[in-house]
C-alpha positions in Angstrom: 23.4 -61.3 -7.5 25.2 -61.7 -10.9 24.8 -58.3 -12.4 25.6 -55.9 -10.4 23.5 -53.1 -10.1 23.2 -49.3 -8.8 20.9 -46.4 -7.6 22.6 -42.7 -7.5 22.2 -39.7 -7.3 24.5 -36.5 -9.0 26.3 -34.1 -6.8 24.5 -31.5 -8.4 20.3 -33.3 -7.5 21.8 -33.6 -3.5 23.3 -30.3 -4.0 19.8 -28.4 -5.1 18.0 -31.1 -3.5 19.5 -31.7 0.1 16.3 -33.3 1.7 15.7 -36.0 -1.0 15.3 -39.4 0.7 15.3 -42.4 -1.2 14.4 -46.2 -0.7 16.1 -48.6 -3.5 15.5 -52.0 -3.8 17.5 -54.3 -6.3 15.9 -57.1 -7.3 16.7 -60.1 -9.4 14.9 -63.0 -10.2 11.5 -61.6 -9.7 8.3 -63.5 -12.0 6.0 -61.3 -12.9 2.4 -62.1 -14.3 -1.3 -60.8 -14.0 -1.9 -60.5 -10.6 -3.5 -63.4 -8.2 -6.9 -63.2 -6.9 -5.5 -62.5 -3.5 -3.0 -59.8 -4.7 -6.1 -57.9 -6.5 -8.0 -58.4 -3.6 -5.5 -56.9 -1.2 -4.7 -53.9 -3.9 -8.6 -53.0 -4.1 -9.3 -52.8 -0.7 -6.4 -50.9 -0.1 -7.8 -48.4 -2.8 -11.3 -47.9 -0.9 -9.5 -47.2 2.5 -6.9 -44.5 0.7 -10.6 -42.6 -0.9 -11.9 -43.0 2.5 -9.0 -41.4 4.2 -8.3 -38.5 2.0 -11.4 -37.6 2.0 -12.1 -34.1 1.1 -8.5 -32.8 1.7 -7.4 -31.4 -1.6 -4.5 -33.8 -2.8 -2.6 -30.7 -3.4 -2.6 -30.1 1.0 -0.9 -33.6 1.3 2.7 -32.9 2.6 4.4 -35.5 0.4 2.5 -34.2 -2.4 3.0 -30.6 -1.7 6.9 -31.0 -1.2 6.9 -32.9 -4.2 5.1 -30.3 -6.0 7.9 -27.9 -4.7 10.7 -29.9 -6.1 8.8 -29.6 -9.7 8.9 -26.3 -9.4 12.5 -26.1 -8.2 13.4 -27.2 -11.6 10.9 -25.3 -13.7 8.7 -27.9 -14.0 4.7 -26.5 -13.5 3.3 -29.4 -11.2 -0.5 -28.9 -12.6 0.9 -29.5 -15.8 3.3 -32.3 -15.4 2.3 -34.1 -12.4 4.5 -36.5 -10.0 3.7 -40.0 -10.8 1.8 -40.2 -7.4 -0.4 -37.5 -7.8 -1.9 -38.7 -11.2 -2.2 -42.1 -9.9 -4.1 -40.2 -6.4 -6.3 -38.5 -8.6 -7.1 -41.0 -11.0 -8.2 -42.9 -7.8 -10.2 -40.3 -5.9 -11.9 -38.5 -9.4 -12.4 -42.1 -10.7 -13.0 -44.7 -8.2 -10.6 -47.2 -8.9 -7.6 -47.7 -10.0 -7.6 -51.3 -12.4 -5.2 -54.2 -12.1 -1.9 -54.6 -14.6 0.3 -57.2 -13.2 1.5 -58.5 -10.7 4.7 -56.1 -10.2 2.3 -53.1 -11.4 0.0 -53.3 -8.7 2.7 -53.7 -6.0 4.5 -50.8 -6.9 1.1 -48.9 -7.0 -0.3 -50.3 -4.0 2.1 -49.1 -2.0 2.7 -45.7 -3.7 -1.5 -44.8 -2.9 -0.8 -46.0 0.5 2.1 -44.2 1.3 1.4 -41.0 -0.8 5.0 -41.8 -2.5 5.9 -42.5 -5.9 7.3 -46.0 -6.5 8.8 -46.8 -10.1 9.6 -50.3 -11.0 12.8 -50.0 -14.0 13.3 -53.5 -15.8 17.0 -53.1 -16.0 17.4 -55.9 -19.2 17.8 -53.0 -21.6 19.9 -50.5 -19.7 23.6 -50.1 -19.3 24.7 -50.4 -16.0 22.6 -48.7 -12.9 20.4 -45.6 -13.1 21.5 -41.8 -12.0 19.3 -39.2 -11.5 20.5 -36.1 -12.8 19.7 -33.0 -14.6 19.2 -32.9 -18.3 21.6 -31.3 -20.9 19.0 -32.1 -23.6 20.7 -34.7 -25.3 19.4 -37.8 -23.8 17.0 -40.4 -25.3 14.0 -40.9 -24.0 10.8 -43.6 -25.3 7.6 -42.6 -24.2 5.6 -45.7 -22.7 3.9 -47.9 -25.4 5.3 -45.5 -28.3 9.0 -46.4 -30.4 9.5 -42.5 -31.6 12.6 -40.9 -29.4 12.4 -37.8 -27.6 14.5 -35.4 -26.2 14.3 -34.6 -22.5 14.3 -30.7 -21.7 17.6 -29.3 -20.6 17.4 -28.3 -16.9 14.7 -30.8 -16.0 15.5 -33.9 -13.5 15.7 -37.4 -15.2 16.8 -40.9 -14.3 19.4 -42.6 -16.9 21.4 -45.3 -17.6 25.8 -44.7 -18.7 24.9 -44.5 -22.5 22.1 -41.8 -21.6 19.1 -43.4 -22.3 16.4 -42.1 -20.0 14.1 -44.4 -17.9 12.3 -41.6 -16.7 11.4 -37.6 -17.3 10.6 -35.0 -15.1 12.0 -36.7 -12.1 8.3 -38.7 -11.3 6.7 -37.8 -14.3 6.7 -40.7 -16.8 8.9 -43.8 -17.1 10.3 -45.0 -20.4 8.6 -48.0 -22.6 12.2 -49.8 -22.3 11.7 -49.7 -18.6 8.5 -50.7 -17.8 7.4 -54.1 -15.9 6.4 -56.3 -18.1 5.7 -60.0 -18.0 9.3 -60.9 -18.8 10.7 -58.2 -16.4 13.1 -60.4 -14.0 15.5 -57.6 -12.4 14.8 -54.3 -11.9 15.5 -51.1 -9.6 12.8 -50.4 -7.6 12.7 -46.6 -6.1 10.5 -45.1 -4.0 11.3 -41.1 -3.3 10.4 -38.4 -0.6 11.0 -34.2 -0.3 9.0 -34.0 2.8 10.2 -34.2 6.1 9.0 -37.0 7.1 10.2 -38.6 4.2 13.3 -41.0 5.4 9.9 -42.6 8.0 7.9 -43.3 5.5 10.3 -44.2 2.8 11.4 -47.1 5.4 8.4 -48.0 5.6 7.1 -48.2 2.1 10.2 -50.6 1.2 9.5 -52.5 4.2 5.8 -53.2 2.7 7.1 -53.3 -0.5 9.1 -56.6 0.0 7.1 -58.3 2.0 4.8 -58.1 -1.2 7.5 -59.1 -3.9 8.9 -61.9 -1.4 5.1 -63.4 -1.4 3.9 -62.7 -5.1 7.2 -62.3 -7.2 9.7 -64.2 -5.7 13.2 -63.3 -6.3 16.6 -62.0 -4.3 16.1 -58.6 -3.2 19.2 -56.3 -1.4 17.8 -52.7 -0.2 18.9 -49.5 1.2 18.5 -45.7 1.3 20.1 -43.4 -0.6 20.2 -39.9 0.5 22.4 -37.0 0.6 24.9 -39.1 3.1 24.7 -41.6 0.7 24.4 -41.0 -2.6 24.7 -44.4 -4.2 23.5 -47.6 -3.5 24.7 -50.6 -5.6 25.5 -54.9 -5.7 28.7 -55.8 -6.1 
């Protein structure tokens, strides 16, 4: 790849958070538009069997969600107020029905994350300086809420992800992602992260990034080099 670029985490997230699994893809050369008949096709029925499956279990029994739920806590985060990524998008789906198309690298990301009960963020990179580090806040970061320009201030003590220069990609661990980071149709390289508390995590998280290029390779294109990051290994980067 010709930039390089890096996933890590602090000392002090694998210190408080020992069982965090992570699966990191790095991505470059990716085209990303509204999404192809076939893609929506795939992503919609993979919406009516994730309703069907869950059922009647309350979202809130679901191990990933539950340890997930624990690690918002952990941080002094309430997770009925602030909820992980994967949560909202699980109870948009279940309350709601449906869960409507954005683009192409949109949908991939939440297609996998409803099937897998994980969250999966998708960071355009273009804007950042260097890779992303997920770390605990001092309260001096920047951070853009999605569609908005006005800068914010994350909370000290709460999780974030953030580039060298401190400009946050995303709050509350996976809360909300920033509006420099989101997919959009010019987005070309990005970090893709899926994450895991529970203990089954490192399983699933292999298996979520195996999905998850299979559907880049067919509907984005691009170069793609992956890996875990974990509490063995921390970082995960190109050269």
């Amino acid at each position: 790849m010709a930039n390089a670029l890096s996933f890590q985490y602090h000392p002090e997230i694998i210190e408080t958070f020992p069982q965090i699994q992570a699966g990191v893809i790095l991505s470059e050369g990716m085209r990303n538009s509204p999404s192809s008949e076939e893609l929506k096709e795939i992503y919609f029925e993979e919406q009516k069997k994730v309703i069907e499956k869950i059922g009647d279990t309350p979202l809130s029994e679901l191990p990933s969600l539950s340890a997930w739920r624990g690690a918002f806590r952990k941080f002094g985060v309430n997770p009925t107020k602030y909820r992980s990524a994967v949560e909202a998008l699980l109870r948009r789906l279940t309350k709601k029905g449906d869960i409507p198309s954005i683009n192409t690298l949109v949908d991939i990301g939440n297609l996998i994350s409803i099937r897998y009960y994980l969250p999966v963020a998708i960071f355009d990179v273009s804007k950042l300086q260097s890779g992303i580090t997920v770390h605990i806040s001092d309260g001096t970061e920047r951070f853009t809420p999605l569609f908005e320009k006005d800068v914010q201030h994350p909370e000290a003590g709460e999780v974030v992800f953030s580039d060298k220069t401190q400009l946050v990609v995303a709050r509350r661990w996976c809360w909300r992602q920033s509006d420099e980071s989101a997919a959009n149709p010019d987005t070309t390289t990005a970090v893709i992260c899926t994450e895991a508390h529970h203990p089954e995590g490192r399983e699933d998280v292999q298996k979520a990034v195996a999905d998850l290029q299979d559907l880049l390779n067919i509907y984005a294109g691009g170069v793609f080099t992956s890996g875990l990051v974990n509490a063995k290994s921390p970082i995960f980067k190109t050269d």
